[in-house]
C-alpha positions in Angstrom: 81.2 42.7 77.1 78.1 43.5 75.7 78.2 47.2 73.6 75.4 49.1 72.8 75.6 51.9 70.2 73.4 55.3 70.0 70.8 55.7 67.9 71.9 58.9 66.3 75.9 59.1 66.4 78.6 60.4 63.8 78.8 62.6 60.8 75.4 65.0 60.9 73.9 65.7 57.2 75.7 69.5 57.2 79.2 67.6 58.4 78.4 64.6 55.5 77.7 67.5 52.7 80.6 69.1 53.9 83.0 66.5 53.4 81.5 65.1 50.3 81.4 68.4 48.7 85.3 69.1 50.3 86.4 65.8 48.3 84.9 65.5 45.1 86.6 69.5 45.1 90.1 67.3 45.8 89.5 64.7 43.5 88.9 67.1 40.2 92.1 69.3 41.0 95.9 68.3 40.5 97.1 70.9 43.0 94.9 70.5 45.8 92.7 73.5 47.3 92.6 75.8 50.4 90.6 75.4 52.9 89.4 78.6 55.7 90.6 76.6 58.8 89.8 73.0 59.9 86.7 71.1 58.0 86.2 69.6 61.2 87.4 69.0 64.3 88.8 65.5 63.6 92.4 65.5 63.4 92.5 62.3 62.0 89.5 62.9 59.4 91.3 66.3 57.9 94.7 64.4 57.8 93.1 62.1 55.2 91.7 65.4 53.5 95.1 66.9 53.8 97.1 63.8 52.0 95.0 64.3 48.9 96.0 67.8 48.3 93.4 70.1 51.1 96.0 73.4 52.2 94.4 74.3 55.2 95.3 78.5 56.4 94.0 80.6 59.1 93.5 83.2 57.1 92.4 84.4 54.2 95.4 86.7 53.3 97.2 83.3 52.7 96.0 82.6 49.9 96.8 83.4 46.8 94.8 85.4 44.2 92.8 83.7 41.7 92.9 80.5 43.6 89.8 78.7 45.4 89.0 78.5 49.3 86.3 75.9 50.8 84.3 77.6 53.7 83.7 74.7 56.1 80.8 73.8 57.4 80.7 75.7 60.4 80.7 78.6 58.2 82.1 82.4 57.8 81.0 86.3 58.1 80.0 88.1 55.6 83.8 89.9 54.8 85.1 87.0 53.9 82.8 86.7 50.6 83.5 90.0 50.3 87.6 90.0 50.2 87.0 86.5 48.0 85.4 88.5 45.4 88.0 91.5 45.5 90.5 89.2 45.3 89.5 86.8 42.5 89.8 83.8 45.0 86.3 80.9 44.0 84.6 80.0 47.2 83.5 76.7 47.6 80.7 77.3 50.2 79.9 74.1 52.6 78.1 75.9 55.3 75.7 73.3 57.0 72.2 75.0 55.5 71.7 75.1 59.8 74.3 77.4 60.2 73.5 79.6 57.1 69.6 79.9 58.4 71.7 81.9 62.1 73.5 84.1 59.3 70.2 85.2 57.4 68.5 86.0 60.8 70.9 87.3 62.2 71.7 89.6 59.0 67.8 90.4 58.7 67.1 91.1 62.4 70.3 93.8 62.5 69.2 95.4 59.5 65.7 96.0 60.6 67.3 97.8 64.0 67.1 94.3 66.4 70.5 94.3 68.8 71.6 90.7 67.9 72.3 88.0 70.8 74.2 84.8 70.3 74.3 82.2 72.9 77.0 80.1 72.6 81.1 80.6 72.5 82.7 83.3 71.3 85.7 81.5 70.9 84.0 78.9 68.4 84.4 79.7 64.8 80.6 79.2 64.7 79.6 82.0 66.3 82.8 83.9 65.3 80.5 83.7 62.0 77.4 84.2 62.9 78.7 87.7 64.7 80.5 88.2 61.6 77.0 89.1 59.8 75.8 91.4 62.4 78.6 94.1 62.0 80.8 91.5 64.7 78.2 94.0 67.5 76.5 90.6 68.5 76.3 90.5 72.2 77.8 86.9 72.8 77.0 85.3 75.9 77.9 81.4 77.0 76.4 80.9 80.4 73.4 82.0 82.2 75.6 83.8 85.1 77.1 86.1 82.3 73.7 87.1 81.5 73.3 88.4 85.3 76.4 90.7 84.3 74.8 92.5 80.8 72.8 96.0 81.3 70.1 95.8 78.4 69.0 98.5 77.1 65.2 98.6 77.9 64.7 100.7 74.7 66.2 98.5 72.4 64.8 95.2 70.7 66.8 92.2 70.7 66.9 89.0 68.7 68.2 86.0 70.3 70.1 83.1 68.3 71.8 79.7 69.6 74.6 78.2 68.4 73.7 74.8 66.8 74.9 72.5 69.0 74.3 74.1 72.5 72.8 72.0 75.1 69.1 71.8 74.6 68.4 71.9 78.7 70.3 75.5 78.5 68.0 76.6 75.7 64.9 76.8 77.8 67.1 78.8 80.7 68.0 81.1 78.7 64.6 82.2 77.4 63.4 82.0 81.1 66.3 84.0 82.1 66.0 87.0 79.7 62.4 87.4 79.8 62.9 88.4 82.5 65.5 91.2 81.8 64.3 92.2 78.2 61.0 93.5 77.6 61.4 93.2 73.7 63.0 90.2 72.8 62.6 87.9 70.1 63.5 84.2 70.6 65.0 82.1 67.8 65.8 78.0 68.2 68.2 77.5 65.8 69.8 74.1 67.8 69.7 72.0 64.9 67.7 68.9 64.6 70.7 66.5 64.1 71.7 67.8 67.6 68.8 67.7 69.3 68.4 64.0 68.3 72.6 63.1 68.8 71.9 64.6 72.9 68.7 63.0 73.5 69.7 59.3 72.1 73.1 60.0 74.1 71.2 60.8 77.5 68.8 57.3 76.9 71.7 55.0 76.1 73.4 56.4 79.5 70.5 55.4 81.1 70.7 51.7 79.9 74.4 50.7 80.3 77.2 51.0 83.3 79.5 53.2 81.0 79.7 55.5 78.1 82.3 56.3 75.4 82.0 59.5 73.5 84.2 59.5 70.1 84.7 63.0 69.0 87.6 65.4 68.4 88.4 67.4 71.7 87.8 70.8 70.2 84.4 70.0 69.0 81.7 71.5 70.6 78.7 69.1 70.0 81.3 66.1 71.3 81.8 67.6 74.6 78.1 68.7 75.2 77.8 64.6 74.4 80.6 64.5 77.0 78.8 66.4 79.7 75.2 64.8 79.2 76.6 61.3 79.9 79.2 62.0 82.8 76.3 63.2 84.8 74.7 60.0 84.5 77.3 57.2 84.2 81.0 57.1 84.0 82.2 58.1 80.7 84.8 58.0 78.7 86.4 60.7 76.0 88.3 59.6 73.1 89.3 60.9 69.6 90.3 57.0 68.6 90.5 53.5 69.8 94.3 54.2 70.9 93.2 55.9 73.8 91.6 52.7 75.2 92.9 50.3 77.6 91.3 46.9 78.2 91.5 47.0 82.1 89.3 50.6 82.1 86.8 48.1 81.4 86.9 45.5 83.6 84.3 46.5 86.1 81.6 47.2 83.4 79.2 44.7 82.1 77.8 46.8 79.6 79.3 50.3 77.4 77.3 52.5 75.7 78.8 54.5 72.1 78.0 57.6 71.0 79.9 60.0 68.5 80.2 63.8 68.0 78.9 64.9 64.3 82.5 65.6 63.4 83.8 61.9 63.8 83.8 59.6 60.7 82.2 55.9 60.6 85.6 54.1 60.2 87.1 55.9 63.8 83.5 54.3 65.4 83.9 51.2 63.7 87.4 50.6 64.9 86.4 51.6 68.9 83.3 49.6 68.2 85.6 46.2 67.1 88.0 47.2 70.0 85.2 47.1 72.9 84.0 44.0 71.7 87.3 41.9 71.8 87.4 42.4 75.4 
């Protein structure tokens, strides 16, 4: 079997400086550190975090005073600084520089008197963020029906925002879409670059083989836009690690194409990498 690997695949730079900065944290302290939810959405990548001492809460009422909390890299609103400093607890910021760019738009256009729109998913702690530095009033909308559904305000500006790692074929709906319905609205592409480049390698390497497999954690949002972009062009496989593979899947293709979400580390690709070529 012959295998072909994405250009652009695995840990993005803000994922990369996340982790970095997450373990060289781990590796000065005896007692471990808290961390604000998962650093990433790889299971198997935070296990290894949580072995060397990472405590990993929902919430920041569990931790103690006077201890230290690592915002991952998907970043927090603007309370939680806030409660850190009342409460004494060090915050040991790895917001990708991406996601912090949303917050200081976002924070600027709402103060100036902009009504704040965020496409993406409410339910992604990415956007919870981002909202959270708007007075949590962003109007959050995922898909281009729900925008048929909103009454905007014709008096009011808006400011539009995009969740790094939406699909960049939705981007350019979307601004079609509520041209049409706002008359002042100001557009901001903040789809990072590291996604841009991770979708478009994915969608040429579909092209090229007779099957895809996307490695990525299942509640990661880049992996399953990665997910999406090559089941509409070849058959494609979704897997968090190489146990989820069986030989005789494989048996009809001549050819399988790799990709990773920006959450997955190089030893999980390396090891689905080894596996596809010993068939």
């Amino acid at each position: 079997m012959d295998v072909k690997i994405a250009k652009n695949a695995g840990f993005c730079f803000g994922v990369k400086r996340a982790m970095n900065m997450a373990w060289n944290e781990l590796e000065e302290r005896e007692n471990g550190i808290y961390a604000l939810g998962p650093l990433i959405h790889n299971k198997q990548a935070v296990s290894k975090y949580e072995e060397k001492g990472l405590m990993t809460v929902d919430d920041l009422s569990n931790i103690p005073s006077n201890e230290s909390v690592i915002i991952r890299s998907h970043g927090v609103g603007e309370e939680v600084y806030t409660k850190s400093k009342e409460r004494d607890i060090t915050v040991i910021d790895t917001t990708c520089p991406f996601v912090r760019k949303i917050h200081n738009i976002a924070k600027d256009f709402n103060e100036k008197g902009y009504k704040i729109i965020v496409i993406g998913d409410k339910k992604h702690p990415e956007v919870i963020g981002i909202n959270g530095w708007c007075n949590n009033e962003a109007i959050i909308i995922k898909t281009l029906d729900e925008i048929e559904t909103i009454n905007f305000d014709p008096n009011e500006k808006y400011c539009v925002v995009f969740q790094t790692t939406i699909n960049l074929d939705l981007y350019d709906s979307v601004v079609d879409k509520l041209s049409e319905k706002i008359n002042n609205v100001v557009f901001k592409n903040t789809i990072c670059s590291a996604t841009k480049e991770r979708q478009q390698s994915a969608r040429e390497l579909a092209r090229e083989v007779d099957c895809m497999v996307v490695i990525g954690g299942k509640h990661s949002s880049n992996t399953q836009k990665l997910v999406n972009i090559c089941s509409d062009i070849v058959p494609t496989f979704s897997i968090e690690t190489k146990e989820e593979l069986n030989k005789d899947d494989f048996s009809k293709y001549k050819v399988v194409g790799v990709t990773a979400g920006a959450s997955t580390p190089e030893w999980i690709i390396t090891e689905v990498i080894e596996f596809l070529e010993s068939i």
